[in-house]
C-alpha positions as CSV (number, residue, x, y, z in Angstrom):
1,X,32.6,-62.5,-21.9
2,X,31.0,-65.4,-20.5
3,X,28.3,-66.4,-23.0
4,X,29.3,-67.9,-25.9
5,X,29.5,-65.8,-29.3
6,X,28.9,-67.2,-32.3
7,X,31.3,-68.9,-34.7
8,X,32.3,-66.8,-38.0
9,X,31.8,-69.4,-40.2
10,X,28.4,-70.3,-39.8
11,X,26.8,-66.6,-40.0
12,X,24.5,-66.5,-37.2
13,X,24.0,-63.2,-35.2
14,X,24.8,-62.8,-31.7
15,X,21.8,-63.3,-28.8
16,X,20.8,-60.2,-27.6
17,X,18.4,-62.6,-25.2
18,X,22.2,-63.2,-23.1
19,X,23.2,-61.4,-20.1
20,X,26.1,-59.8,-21.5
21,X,24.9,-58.7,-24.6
22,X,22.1,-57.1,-22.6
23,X,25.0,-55.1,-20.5
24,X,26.4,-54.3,-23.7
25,X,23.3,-53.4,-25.3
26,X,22.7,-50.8,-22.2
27,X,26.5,-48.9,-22.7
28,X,26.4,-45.4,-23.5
29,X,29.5,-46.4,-25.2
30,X,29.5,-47.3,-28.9
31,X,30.4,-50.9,-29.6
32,X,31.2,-53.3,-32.6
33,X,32.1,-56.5,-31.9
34,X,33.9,-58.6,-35.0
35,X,34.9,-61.9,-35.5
36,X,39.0,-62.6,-36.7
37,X,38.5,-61.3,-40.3
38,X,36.5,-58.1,-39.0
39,X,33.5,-58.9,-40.0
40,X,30.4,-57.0,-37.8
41,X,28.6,-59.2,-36.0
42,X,27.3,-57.1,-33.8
43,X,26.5,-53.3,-33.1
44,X,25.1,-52.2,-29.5
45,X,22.5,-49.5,-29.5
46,X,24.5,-46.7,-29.0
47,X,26.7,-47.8,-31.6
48,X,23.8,-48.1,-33.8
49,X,23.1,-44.1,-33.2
50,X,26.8,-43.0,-33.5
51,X,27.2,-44.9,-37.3
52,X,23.2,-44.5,-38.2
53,X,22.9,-47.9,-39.2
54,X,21.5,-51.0,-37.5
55,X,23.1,-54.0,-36.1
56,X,21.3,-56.1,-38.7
57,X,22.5,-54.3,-41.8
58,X,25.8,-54.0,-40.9
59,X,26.0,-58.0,-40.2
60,X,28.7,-60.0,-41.5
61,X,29.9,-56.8,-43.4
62,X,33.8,-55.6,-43.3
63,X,34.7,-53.0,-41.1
64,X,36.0,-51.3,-44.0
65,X,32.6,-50.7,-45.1
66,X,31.1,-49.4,-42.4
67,X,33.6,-47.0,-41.6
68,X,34.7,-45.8,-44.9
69,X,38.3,-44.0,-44.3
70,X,39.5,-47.3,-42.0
71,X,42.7,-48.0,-43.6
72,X,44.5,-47.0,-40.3
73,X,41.7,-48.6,-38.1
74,X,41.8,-51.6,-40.3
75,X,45.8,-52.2,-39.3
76,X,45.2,-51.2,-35.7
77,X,42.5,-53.9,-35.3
78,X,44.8,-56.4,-37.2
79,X,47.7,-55.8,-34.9
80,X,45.4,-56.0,-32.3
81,X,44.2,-59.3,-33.2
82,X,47.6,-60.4,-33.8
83,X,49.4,-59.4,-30.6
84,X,46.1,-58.8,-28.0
85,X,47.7,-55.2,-26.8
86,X,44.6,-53.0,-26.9
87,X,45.1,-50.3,-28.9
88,X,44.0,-46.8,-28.3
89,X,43.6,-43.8,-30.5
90,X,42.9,-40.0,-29.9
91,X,40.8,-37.7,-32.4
92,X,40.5,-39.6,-35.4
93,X,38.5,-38.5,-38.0
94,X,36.4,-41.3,-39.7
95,X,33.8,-41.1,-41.7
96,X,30.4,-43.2,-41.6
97,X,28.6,-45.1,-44.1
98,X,26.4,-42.8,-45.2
99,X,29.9,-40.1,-45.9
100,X,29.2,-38.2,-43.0
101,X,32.2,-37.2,-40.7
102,X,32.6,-37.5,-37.0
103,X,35.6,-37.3,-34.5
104,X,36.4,-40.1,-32.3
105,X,38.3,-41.8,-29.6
106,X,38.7,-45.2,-29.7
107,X,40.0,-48.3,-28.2
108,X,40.1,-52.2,-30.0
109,X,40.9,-55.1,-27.6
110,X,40.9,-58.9,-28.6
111,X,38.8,-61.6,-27.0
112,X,39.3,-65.0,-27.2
113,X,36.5,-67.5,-26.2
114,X,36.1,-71.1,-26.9
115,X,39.3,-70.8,-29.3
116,X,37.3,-68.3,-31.7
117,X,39.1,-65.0,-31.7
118,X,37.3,-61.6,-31.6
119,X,37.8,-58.0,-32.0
120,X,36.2,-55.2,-29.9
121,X,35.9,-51.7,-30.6
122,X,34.6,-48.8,-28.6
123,X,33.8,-45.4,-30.0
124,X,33.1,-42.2,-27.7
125,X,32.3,-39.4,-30.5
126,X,34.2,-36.1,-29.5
127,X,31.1,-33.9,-31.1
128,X,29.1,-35.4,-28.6
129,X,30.7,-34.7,-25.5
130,X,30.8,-31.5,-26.4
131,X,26.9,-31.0,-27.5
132,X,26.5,-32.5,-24.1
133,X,28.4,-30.0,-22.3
134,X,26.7,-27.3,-24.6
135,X,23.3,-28.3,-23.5
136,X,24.2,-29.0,-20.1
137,X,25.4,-25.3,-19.7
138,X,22.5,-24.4,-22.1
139,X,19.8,-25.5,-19.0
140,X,22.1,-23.8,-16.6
141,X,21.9,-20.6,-17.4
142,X,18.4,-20.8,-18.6
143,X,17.8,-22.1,-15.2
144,X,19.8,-19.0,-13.7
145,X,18.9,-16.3,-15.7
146,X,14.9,-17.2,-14.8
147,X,15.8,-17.3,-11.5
148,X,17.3,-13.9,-11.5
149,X,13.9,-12.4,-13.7
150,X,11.6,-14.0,-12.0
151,X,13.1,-12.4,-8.7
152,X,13.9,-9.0,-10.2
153,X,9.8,-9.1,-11.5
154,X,8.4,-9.7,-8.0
155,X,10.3,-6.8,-7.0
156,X,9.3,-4.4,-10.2
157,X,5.2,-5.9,-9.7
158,X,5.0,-4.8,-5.7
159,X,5.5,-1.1,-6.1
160,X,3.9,-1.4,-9.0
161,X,0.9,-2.7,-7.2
162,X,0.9,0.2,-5.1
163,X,1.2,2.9,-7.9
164,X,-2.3,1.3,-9.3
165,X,-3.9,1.4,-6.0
166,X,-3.1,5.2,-5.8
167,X,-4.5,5.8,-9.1
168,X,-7.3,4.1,-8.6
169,X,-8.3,5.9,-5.2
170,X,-6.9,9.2,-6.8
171,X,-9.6,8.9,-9.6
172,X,-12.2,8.3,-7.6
173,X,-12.1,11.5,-5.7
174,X,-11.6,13.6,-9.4
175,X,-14.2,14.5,-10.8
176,X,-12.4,16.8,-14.1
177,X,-13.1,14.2,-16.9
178,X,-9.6,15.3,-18.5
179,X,-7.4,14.7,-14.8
180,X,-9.6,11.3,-14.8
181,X,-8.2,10.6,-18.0
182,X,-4.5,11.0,-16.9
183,X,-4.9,8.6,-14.0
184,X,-6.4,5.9,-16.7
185,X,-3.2,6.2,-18.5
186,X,-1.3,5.7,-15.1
187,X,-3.7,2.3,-14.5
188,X,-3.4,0.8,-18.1
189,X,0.5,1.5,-18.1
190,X,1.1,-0.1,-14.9
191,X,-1.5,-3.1,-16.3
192,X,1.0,-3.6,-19.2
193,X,4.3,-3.7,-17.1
194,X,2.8,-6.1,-14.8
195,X,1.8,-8.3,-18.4
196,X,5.4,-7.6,-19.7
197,X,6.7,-8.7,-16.6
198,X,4.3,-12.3,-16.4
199,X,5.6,-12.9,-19.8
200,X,8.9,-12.2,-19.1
201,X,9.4,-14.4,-16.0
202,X,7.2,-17.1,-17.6
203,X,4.6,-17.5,-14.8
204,X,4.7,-20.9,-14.0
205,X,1.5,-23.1,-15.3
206,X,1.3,-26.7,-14.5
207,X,1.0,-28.7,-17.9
208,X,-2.0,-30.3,-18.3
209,X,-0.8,-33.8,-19.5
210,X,-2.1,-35.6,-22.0
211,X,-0.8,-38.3,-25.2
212,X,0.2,-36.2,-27.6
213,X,0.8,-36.8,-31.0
214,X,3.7,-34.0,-32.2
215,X,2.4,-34.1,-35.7
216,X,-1.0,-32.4,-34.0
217,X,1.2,-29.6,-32.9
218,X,3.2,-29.4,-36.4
219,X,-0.3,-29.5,-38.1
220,X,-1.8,-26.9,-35.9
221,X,1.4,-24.2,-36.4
222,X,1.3,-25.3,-40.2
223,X,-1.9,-24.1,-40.6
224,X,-1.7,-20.9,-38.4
225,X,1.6,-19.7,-40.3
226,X,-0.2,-20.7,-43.8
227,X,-3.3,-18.2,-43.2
228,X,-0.3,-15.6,-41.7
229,X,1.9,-15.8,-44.9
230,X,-0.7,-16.4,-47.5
231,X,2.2,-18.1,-50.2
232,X,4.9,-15.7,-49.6
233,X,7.1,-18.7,-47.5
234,X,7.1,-22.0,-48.8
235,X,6.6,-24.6,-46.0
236,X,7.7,-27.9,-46.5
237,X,6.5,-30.4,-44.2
238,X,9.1,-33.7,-43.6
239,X,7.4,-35.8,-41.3
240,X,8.5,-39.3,-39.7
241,X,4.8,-40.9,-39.2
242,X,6.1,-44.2,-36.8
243,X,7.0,-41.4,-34.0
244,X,4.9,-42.5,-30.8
245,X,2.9,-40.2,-28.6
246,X,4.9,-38.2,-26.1
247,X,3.4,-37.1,-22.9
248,X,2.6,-33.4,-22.6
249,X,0.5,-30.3,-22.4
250,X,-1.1,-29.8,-26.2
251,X,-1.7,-25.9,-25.3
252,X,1.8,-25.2,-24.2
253,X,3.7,-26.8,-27.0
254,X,2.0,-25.4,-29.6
255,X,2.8,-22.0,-28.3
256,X,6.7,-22.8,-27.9
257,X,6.8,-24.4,-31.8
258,X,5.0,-21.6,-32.5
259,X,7.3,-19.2,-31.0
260,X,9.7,-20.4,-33.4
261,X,8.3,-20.9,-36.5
262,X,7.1,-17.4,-36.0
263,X,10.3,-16.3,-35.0
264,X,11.7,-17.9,-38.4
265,X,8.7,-16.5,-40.2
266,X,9.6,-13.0,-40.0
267,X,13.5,-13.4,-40.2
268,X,12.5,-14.4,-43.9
269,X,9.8,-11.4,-44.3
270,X,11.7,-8.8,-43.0
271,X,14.9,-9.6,-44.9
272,X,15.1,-9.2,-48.4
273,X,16.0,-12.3,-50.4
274,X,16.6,-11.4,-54.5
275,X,17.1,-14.5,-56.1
276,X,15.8,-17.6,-53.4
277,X,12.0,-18.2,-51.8
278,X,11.8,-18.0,-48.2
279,X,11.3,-21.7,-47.2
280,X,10.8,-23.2,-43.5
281,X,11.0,-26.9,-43.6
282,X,9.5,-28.7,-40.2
283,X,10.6,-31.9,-40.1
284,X,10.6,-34.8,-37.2
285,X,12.5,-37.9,-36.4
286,X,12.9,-40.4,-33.4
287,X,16.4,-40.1,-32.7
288,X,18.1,-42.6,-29.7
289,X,20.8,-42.0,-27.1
290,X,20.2,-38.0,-26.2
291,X,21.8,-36.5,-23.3
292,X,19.3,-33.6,-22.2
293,X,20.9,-31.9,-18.7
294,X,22.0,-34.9,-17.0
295,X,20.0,-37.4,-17.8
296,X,20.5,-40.0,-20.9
297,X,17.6,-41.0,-23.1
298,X,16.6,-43.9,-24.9
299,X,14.5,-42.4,-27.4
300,X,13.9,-38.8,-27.8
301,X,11.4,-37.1,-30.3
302,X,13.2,-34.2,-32.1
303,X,11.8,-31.5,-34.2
304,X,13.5,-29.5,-36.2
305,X,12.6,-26.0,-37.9
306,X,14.7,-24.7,-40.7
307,X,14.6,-22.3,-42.9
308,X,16.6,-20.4,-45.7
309,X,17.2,-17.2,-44.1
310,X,20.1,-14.5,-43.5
311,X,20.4,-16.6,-40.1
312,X,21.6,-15.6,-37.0
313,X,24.6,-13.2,-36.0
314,X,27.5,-15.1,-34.6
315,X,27.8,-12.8,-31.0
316,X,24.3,-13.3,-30.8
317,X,23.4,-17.2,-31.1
318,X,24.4,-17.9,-27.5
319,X,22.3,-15.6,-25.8
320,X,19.0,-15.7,-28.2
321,X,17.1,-18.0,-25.5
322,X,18.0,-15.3,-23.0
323,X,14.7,-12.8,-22.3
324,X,14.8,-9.5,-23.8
325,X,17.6,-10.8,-26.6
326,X,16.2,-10.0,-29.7
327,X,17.5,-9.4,-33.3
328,X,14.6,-7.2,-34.6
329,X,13.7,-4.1,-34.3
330,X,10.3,-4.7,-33.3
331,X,11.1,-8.3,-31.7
332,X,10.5,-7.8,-27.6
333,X,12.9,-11.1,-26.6
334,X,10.3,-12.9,-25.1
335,X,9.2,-15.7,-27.1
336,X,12.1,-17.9,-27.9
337,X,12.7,-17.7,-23.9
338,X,9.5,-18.5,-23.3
339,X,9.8,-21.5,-25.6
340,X,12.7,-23.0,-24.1
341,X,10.8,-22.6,-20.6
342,X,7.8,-24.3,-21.8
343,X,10.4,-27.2,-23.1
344,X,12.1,-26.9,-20.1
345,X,8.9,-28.6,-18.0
346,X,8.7,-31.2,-20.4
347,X,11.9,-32.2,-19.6
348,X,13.0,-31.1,-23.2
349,X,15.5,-28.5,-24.7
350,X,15.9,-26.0,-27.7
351,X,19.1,-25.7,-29.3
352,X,19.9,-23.5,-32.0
353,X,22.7,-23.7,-34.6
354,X,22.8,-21.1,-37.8
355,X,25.1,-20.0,-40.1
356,X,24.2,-17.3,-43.5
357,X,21.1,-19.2,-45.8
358,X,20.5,-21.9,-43.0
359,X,19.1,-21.5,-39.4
360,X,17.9,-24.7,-37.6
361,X,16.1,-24.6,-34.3
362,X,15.9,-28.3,-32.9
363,X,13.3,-29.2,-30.1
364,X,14.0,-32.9,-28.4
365,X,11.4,-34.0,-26.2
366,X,11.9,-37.3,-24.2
367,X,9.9,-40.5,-25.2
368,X,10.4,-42.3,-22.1
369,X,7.9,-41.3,-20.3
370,X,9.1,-39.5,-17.2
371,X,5.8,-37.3,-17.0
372,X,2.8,-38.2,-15.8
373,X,-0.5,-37.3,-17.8
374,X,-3.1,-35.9,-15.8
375,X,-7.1,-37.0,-15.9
């Protein structure tokens, strides 16, 4: 490091203004740099996301209680200070701050500038290289499965085309009210494959961009599934208000929320729960450092629906954004596929985790600004 660092003994944080603690600042990598007695001084952003904390509330505090179960981290970064070998550990479990888990590797190296001695350690959570390979493969065969539909639909629509045209030009030349009748039901059959077929391939509309504020989208499905349910499902709103706009088409992300809260709607109405309310919670938070497909973001907006219900069978929860996947009876498959499309042009994702009296759907939509709103 080429900048100077502060001195331990007079308490002042380090200058995020420097080059080098911009280049750190920019590391996908979690890192916490301390001073000879392990005290923080400093966390980068990514680090910052991995320990929920900040940088500033962690200042000048010992390692030891940032990272709560440290006591073999604690002598790693001692020898390490004592001998300069950079240390590196595989799979440890640690556990934050605010007591919850997480598996890490790690690696602790010395640095010694302007005869003040520091300690470097970098984190790369397990959990999240494998939610990253989970969502990458998540787009994939989203991405291939539409591909397949969509070309399997154009096929099913042509001939379909023609069987209308027949019936069309076959009524015309009837003139028996009850053989007219048969050819109506030929018409109005092949109307609602065609529909079930542009629903099911997700016919591609161009979002109409705008600023949108995701609270006008929760507020919008809050209302709808209030008039639906009338007090039989408790919905609890948990909203972080200091969430900036998002770029986006208003229209089409209503629909895909709505998709699911519907979807969680009648999982709670159609089982039957004795002794607990049915309960949907729809809660949002700015969340930074998501990996969506292959590209990292800053800041992402996530919402998250939950609710109380019987959830979602195990050899079924990788295949439920999949068309035509459904865990009803009456369910068609279509509107948790057509939610992750819809997500899918806003360069966002759905991801679904669920286990018995717990099912959370999470919806992250980039902050950064990739899209462009339209007039």
């Amino acid at each position: 490091m080429n900048a100077p660092l502060p001195s331990p003994g007079f308490g002042q944080e380090l200058n995020t203004e420097n080059l080098n603690t911009s280049l750190l600042d920019n590391l996908i990598t979690a890192v916490m740099v301390m001073d000879k007695d392990l005290l923080v001084l400093h966390l980068n952003p990514a680090a910052e996301a991995l320990l929920e904390t900040s940088s500033k509330h962690c200042f000048d505090q010992f390692v030891g209680k940032v990272l709560l179960n440290s006591k073999q981290l604690i002598q790693s970064l001692k020898s390490v200070k004592d001998n300069g070998v950079t240390f590196i550990s595989r799979k440890v479990q640690l556990v934050k701050a605010n007591a919850n888990p997480m598996t890490v590797d790690y690696s602790a190296s010395r640095l010694i500038f302007q005869n003040e001695t520091y300690i470097m350690l970098e984190l790369q959570e397990l959990d999240r290289s494998y939610n990253i390979s989970r969502k990458e493969m998540l787009i994939s065969n989203h991405e291939t499965t539409l591909g397949l539909v969509r070309g399997l639909g154009h096929e099913i629509k042509n001939p379909l085309g023609g069987i209308r045209g027949a019936a069309q030009l076959l009524a015309e030349e009837l003139t028996d009210k009850e053989l007219k009748d048969y050819t109506n039901v030929i018409i109005e059959e092949t109307d609602r494959l065609v529909g079930l077929i542009d629903r099911l391939t997700g016919q591609y509309k161009k979002p109409a961009l705008q600023k949108v504020n995701i609270h006008e989208i929760l507020e919008r499905v809050y209302n709808l599934v209030i008039a639906e349910t009338r007090g039989t499902i408790e919905l609890v709103k948990d909203y972080d208000p200091s969430i900036p706009e998002i770029t986006g088409d208003l229209s089409q992300l209503i629909q895909a929320v709505l998709n699911i809260v519907r979807n969680a709607m009648q999982s709670l109405t159609e089982c039957d729960m004795k002794d607990v309310k049915p309960k949907i919670i729809l809660r949002t938070r700015a969340v930074s450092h998501v990996t969506i497909g292959p590209v990292m973001h800053k800041l992402v907006a996530r919402i998250e629906v939950i609710d109380n219900g019987p959830g979602i069978p195990a050899d079924m929860i990788e295949n439920i954004f999949y068309p035509l996947i459904s865990g009803r009876a009456n369910g068609t498959g279509l509107g948790l596929s057509l939610s992750q499309n819809i997500l899918k042009n806003h360069n966002g994702l759905i991801e679904c985790d669920s286990e018995q009296g717990r099912t959370c759907f999470t919806i992250s939509l980039p902050l950064s600004g990739e899209l462009e709103a339209t007039d």
